[in-house]
C-alpha positions as a Markdown table, in Angstrom:
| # | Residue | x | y | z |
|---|---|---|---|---|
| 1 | Unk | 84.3 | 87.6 | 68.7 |
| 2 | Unk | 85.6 | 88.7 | 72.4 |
| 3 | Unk | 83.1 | 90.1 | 75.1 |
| 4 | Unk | 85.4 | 91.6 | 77.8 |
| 5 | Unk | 84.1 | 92.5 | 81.6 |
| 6 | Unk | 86.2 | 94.2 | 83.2 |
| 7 | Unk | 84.2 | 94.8 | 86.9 |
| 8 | Unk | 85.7 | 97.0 | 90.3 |
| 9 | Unk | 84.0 | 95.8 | 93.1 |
| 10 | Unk | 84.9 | 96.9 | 97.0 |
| 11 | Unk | 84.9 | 93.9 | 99.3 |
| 12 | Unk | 86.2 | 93.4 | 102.3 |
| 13 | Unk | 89.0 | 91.8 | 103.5 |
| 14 | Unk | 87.5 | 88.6 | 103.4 |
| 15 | Unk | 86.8 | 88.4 | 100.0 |
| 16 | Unk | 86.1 | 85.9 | 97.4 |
| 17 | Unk | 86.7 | 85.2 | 93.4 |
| 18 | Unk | 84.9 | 82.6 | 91.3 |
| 19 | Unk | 86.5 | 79.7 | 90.4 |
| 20 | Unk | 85.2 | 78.1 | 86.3 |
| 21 | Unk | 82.4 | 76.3 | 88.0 |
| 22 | Unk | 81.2 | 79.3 | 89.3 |
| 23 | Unk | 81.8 | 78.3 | 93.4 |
| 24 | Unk | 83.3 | 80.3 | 95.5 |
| 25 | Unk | 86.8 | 80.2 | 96.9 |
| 26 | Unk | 88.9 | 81.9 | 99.4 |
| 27 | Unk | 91.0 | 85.0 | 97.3 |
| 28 | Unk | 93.0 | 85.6 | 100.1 |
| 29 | Unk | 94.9 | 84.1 | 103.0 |
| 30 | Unk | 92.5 | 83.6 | 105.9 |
| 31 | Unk | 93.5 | 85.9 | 108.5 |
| 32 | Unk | 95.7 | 84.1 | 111.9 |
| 33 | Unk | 93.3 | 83.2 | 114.6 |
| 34 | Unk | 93.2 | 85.3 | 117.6 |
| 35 | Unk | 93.5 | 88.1 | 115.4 |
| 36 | Unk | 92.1 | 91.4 | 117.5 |
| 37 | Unk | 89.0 | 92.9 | 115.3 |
| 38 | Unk | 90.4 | 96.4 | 115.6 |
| 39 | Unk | 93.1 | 95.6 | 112.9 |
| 40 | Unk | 90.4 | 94.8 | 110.4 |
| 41 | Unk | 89.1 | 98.6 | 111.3 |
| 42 | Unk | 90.5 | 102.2 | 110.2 |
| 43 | Unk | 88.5 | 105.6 | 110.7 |
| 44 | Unk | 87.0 | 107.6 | 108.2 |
| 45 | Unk | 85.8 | 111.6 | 108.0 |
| 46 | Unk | 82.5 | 111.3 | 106.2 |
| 47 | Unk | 81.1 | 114.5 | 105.4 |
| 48 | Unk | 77.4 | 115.1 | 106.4 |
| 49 | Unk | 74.7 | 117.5 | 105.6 |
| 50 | Unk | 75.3 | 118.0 | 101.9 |
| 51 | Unk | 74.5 | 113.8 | 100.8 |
| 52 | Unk | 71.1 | 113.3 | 101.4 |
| 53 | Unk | 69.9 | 111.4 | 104.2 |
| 54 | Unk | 69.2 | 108.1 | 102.7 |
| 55 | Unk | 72.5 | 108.5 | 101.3 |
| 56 | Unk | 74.2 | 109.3 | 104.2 |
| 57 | Unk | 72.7 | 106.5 | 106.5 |
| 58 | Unk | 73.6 | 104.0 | 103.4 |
| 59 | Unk | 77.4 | 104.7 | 103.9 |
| 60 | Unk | 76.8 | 104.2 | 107.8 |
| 61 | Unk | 75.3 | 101.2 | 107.8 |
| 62 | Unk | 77.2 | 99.6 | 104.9 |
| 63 | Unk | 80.8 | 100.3 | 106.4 |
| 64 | Unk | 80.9 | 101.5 | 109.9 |
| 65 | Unk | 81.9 | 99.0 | 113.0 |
| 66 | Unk | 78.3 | 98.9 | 114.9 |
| 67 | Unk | 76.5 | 101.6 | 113.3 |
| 68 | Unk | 74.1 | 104.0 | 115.2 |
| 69 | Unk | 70.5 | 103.8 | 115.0 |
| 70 | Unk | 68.9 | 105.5 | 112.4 |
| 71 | Unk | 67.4 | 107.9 | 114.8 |
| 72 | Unk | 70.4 | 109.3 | 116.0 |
| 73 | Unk | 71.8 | 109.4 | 112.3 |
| 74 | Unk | 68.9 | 111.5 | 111.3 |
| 75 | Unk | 69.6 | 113.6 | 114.0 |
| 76 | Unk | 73.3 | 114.4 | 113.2 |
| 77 | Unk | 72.3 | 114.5 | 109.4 |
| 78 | Unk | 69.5 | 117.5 | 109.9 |
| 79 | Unk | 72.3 | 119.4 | 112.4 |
| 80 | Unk | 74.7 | 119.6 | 109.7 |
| 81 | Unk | 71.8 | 120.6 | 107.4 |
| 82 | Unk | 71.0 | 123.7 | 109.3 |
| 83 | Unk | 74.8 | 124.9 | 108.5 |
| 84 | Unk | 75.1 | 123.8 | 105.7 |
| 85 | Unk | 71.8 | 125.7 | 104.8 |
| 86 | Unk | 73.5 | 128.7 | 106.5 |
| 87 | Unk | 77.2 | 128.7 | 105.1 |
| 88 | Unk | 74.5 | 129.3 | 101.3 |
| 89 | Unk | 73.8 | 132.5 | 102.7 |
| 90 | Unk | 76.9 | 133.8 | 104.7 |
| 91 | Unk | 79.5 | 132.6 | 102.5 |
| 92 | Unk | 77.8 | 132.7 | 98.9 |
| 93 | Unk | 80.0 | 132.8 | 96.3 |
| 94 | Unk | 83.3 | 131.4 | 98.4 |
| 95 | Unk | 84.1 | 129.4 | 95.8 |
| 96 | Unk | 84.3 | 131.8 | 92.6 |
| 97 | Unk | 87.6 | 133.0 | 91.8 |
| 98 | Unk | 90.3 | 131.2 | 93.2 |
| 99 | Unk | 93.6 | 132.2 | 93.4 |
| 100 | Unk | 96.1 | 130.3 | 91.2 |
| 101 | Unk | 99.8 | 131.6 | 90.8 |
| 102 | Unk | 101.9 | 130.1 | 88.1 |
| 103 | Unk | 105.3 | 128.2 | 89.4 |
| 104 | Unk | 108.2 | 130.9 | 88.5 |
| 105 | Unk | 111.9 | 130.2 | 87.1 |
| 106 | Unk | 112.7 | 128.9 | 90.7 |
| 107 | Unk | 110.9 | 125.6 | 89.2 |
| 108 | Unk | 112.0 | 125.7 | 86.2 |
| 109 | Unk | 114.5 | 122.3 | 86.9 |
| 110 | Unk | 111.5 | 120.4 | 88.6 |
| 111 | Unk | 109.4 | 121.1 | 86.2 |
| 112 | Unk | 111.7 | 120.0 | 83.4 |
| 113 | Unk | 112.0 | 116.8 | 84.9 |
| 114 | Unk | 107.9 | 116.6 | 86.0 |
| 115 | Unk | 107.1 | 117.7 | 82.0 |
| 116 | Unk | 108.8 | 114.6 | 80.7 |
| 117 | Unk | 107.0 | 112.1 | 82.4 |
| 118 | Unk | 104.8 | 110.2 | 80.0 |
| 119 | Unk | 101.8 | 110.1 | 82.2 |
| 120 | Unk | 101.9 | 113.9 | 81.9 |
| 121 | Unk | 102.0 | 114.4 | 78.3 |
| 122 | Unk | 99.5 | 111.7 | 77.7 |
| 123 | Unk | 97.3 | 112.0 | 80.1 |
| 124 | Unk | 96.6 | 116.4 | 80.3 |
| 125 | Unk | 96.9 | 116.7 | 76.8 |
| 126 | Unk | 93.4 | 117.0 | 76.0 |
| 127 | Unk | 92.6 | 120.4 | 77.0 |
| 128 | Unk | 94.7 | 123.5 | 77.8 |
| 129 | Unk | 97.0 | 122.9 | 81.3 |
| 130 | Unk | 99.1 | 124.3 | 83.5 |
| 131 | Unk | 101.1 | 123.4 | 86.8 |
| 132 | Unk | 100.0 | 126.7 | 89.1 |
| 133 | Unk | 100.0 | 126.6 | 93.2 |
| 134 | Unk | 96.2 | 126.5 | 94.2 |
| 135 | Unk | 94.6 | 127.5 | 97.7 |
| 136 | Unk | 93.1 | 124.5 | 99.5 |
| 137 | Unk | 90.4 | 125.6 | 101.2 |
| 138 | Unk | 88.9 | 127.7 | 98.2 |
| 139 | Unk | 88.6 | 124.3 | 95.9 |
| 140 | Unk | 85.6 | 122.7 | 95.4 |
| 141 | Unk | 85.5 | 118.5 | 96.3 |
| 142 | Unk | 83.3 | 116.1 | 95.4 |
| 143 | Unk | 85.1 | 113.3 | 97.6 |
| 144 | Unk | 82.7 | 112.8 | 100.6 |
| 145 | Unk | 84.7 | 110.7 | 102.9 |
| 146 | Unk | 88.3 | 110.7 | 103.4 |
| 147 | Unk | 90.7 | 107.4 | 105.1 |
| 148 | Unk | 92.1 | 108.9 | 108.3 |
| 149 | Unk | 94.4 | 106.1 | 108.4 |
| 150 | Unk | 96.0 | 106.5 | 105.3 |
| 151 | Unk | 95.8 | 110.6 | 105.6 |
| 152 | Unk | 98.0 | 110.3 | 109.4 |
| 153 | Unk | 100.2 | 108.2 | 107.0 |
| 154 | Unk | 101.1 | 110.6 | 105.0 |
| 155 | Unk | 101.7 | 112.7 | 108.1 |
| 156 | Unk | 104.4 | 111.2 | 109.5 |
| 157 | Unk | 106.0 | 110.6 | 106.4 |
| 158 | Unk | 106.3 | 114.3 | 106.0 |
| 159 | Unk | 107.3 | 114.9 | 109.5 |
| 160 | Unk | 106.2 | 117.9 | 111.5 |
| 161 | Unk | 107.8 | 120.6 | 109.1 |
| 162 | Unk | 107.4 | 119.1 | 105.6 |
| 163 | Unk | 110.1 | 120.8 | 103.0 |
| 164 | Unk | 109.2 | 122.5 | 99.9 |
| 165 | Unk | 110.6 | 120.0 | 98.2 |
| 166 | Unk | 108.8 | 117.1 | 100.1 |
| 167 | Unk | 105.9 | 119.1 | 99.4 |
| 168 | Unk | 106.1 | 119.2 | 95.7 |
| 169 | Unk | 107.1 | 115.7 | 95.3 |
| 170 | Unk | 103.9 | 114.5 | 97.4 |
| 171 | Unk | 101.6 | 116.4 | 94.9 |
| 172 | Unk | 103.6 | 116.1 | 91.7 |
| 173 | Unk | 104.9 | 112.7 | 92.0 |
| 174 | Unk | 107.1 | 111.8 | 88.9 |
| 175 | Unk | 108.7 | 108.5 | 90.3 |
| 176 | Unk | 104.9 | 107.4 | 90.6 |
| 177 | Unk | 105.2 | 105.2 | 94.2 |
| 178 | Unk | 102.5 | 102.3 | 93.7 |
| 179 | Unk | 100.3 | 101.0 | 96.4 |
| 180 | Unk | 100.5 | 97.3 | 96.7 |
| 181 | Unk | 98.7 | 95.3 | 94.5 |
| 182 | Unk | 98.0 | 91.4 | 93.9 |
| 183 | Unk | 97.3 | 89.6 | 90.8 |
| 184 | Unk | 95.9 | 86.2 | 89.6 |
| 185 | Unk | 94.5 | 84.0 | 87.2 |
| 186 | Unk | 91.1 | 82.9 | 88.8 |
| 187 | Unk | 89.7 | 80.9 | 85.7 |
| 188 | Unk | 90.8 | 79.9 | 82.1 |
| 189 | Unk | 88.9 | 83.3 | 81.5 |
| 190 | Unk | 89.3 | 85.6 | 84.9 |
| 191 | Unk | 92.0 | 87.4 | 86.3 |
| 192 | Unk | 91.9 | 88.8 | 89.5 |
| 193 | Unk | 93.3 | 91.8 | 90.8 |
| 194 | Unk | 93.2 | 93.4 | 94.6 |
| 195 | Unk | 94.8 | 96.2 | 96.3 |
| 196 | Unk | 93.9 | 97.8 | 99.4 |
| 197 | Unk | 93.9 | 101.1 | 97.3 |
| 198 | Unk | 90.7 | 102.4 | 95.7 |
| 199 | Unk | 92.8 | 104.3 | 93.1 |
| 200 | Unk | 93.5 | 100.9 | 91.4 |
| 201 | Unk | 90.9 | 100.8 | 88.0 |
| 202 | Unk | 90.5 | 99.0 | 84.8 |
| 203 | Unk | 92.2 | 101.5 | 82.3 |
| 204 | Unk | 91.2 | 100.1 | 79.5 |
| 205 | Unk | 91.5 | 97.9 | 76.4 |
| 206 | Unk | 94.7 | 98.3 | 74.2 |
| 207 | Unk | 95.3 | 97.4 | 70.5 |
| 208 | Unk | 98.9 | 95.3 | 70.4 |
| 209 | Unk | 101.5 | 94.6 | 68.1 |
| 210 | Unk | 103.4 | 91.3 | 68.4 |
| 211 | Unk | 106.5 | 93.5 | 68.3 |
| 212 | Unk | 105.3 | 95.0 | 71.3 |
| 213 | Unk | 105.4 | 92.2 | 73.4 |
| 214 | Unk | 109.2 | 91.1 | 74.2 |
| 215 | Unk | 110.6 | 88.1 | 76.3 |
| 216 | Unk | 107.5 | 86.0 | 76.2 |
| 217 | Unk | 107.7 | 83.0 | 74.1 |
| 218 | Unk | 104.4 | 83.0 | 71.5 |
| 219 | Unk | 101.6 | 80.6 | 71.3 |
| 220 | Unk | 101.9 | 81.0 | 67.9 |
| 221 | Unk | 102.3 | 82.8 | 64.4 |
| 222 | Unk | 100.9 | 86.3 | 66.4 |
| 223 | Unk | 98.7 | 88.6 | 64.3 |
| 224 | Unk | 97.2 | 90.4 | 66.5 |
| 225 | Unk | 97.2 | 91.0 | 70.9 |
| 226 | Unk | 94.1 | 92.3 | 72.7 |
| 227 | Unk | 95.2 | 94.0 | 75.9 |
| 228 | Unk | 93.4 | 94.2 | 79.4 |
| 229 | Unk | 95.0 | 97.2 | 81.4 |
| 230 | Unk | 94.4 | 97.6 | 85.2 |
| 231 | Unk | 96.1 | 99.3 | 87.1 |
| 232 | Unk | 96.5 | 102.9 | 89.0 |
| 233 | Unk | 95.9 | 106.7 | 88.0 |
| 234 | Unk | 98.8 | 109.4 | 87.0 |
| 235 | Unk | 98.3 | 110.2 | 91.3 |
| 236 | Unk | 99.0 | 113.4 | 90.9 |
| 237 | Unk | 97.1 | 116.2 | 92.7 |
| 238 | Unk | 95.2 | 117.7 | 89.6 |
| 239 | Unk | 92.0 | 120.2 | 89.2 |
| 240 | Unk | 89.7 | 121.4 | 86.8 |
| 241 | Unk | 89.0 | 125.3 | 86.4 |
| 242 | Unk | 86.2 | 125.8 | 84.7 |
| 243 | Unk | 83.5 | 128.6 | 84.9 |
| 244 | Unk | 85.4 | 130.6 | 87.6 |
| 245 | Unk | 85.2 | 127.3 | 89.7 |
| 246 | Unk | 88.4 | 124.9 | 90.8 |
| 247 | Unk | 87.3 | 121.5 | 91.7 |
| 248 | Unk | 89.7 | 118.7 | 93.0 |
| 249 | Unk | 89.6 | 116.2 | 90.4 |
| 250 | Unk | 92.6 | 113.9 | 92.2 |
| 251 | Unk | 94.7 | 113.9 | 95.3 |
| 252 | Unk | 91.9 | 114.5 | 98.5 |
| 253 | Unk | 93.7 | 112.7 | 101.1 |
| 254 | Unk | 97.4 | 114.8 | 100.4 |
| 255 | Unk | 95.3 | 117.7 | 100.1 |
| 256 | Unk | 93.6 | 117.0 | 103.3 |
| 257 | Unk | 97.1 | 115.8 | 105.2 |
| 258 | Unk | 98.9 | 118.8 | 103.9 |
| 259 | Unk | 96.0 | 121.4 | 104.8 |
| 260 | Unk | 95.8 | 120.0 | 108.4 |
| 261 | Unk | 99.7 | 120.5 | 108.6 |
| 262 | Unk | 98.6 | 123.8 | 108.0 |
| 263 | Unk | 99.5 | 123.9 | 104.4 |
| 264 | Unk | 97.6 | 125.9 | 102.6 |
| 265 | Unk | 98.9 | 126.2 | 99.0 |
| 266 | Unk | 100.3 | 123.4 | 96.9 |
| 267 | Unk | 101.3 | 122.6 | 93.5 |
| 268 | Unk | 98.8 | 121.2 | 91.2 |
| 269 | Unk | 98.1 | 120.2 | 87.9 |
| 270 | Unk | 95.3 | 122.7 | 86.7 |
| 271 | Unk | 93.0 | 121.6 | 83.5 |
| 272 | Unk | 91.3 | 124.8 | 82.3 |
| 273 | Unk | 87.7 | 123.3 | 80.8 |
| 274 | Unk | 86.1 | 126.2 | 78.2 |
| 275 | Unk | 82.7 | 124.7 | 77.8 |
| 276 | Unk | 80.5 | 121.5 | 79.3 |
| 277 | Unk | 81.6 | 119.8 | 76.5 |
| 278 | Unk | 85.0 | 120.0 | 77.3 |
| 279 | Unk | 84.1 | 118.8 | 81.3 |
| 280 | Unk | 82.3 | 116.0 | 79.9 |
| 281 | Unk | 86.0 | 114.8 | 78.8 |
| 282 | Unk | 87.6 | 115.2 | 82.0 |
| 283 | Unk | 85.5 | 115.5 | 84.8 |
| 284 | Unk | 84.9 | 113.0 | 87.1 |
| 285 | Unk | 81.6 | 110.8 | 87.2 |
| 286 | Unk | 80.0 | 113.1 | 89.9 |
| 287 | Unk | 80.9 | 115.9 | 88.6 |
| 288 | Unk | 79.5 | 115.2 | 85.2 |
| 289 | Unk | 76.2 | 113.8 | 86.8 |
| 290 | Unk | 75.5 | 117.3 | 88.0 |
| 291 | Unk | 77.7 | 120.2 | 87.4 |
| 292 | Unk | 75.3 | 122.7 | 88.0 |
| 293 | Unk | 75.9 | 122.0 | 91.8 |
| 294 | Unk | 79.7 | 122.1 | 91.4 |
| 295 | Unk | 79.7 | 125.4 | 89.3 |
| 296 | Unk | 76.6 | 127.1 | 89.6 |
| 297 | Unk | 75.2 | 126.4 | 93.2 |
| 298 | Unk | 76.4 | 129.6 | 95.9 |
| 299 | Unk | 77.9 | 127.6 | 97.9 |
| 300 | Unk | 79.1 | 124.1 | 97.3 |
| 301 | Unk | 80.8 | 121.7 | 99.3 |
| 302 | Unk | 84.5 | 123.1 | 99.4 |
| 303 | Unk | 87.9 | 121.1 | 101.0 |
| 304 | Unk | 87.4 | 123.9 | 103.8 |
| 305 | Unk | 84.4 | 121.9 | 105.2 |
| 306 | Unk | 86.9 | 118.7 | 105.6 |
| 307 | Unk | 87.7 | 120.6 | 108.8 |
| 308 | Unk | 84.5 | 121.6 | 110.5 |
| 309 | Unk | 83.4 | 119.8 | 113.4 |
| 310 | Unk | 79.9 | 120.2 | 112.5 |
| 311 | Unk | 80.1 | 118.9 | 109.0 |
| 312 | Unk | 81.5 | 116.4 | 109.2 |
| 313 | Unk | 81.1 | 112.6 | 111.0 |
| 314 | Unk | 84.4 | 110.6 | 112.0 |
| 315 | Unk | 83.8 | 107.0 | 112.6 |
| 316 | Unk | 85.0 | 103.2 | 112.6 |
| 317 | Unk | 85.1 | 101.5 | 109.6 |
| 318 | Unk | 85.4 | 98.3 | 108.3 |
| 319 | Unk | 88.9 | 98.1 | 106.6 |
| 320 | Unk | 88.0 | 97.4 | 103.0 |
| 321 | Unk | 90.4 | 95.5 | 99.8 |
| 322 | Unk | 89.5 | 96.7 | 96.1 |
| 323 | Unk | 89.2 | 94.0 | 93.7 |
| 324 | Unk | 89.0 | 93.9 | 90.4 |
| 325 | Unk | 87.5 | 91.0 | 88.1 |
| 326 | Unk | 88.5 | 90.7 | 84.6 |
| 327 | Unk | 86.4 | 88.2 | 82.3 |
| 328 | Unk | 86.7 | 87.2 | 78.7 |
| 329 | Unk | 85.3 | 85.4 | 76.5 |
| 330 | Unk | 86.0 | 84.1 | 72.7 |
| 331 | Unk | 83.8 | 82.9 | 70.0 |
| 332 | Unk | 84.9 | 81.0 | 67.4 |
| 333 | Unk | 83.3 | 79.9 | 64.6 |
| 334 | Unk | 82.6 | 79.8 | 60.9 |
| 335 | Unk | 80.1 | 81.6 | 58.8 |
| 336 | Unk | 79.2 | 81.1 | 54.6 |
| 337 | Unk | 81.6 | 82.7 | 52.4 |
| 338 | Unk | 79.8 | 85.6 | 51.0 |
């Protein structure tokens, strides 16, 4: 019998793994004395007013460079509350109805190419989808913060005047560019696995064949291989339309980057839910916790808000790696014939 663990954790860049007797030992490289601080720092957009305020002063205090005092937190907190509390009334009902417009014959070649990638036919198979431009600022996002760092990134890698090419490759991306990732055995029974992106997850457990394992010399006569996947998302900029409602399901930071380009449609995978049922399948966590506040509420938070000054707090933050622990373990023993 097998009892697999497979944990994410977010540490920081001075992290640690266990070792099999359980002490702990440097994961990483210590980092070159004399090192300035500020490159163990990025900035984040948090947004404010719509987490409550415990919540909010728990992501300040647990990742910002010398946080403010919880005073002056409450203070900006109850600000953004009062318009927040007026956007309910003035702009009720924003969010119902977006616009979607379905990509034409001039496509037709990308999408040809986009349609064969496996980790579109597995992955959006499960209810009815479609690749259709969207609006930006009329989806609904659950994503409270956003990397600044990584958004300017994208930035200059689109230049000033992004193509519409460049722009459908960022949000459909079939070559699937991967982040950097490091992996390691930390323990006759743990592996390890860290990248600085937070997209990197456990993806599951697999069922094997021998004959799907090539070039690796057996252990022995192989009946059977259980397999431990981590690794990263499809990454492409997807949504979920359901009850009159799109929400962002994947892709905040090129939504973000393209949208302060001034960018305001983009191509995007669009999964059309037709009950709760149906969301409970392919919805994220948050969503799923409560939808009500994602489909029903007048005015929830929407990608527009990413971009007003007063909902939103920009601050220093500690620069953060993602690490993954997997842990086995076997049993092996024998029981009375029955």
């Amino acid at each position: 019998m097998a009892n697999i663990i497979a944990s994410p954790e977010t540490l920081e860049v001075e992290s640690i793994s266990k070792t099999t007797d359980d002490k702990p030992t440097p994961a990483t490289e210590p980092k070159p004395t004399g090192q300035p601080e500020q490159v163990a720092a990025g900035e984040n957009l948090y947004l404010i007013g719509r987490p409550t305020l415990k919540q909010f002063i728990r992501y300040v205090r647990g990742h910002t460079v010398n946080p403010p005092d919880q005073g002056t937190l409450t203070e900006e907190w109850q600000a953004a509350q009062t318009v927040v509390r007026a956007l309910e009334k003035e702009e009720a009902g924003l969010a119902d109805n977006p616009p979607m417009r379905s990509m034409g014959l001039e496509y037709a070649s990308f999408l040809t190419e986009f349609l064969k990638d496996p980790l579109v036919r597995h992955n959006f198979n499960t209810v009815s989808t479609e690749v259709a431009f969207v609006e930006l600022d009329r989806m609904v996002v659950y994503q409270k913060h956003i990397d600044l760092d990584f958004a300017r990134q994208l930035e200059s890698k689109l230049g000033s005047a992004p193509t519409e090419d460049q722009i459908l490759k960022t949000c459909l991306p079939y070559d699937h560019p991967q982040p950097p990732v490091k992996w390691s055995r930390a323990g006759h029974d743990t592996y390890v696995f860290m990248s600085p992106s937070n997209d990197m997850r456990f993806l599951g457990a697999m069922r094997l064949e021998s004959g799907h394992i090539k070039d690796y010399p057996p252990p022995g006569n192989v009946v059977g291989v259980v397999g431990i996947a981590v690794g990263f998302g499809s990454n492409f900029l997807n949504a979920i339309y359901a009850e009159n409602r799109l929400i962002l399901n994947n892709g905040s930071h090129r939504a973000y980057a393209l949208r302060k380009m001034g960018v305001t449609h983009v191509p995007c995978i669009v999964q059309h839910v037709s009950s709760r049922d149906e969301l409970d399948l392919v919805a994220p966590s948050e969503v799923r916790h409560d939808p009500d506040f994602y489909l029903k509420h007048p005015r929830p938070t929407m990608l527009r808000d990413y971009f007003n000054p007063k909902l939103y707090k920009i601050m220093p933050v500690r620069r953060r790696l993602r690490q993954i622990t997997v842990r086995f373990e076997v049993e092996d023993y024998s029981v009375p014939a029955l």
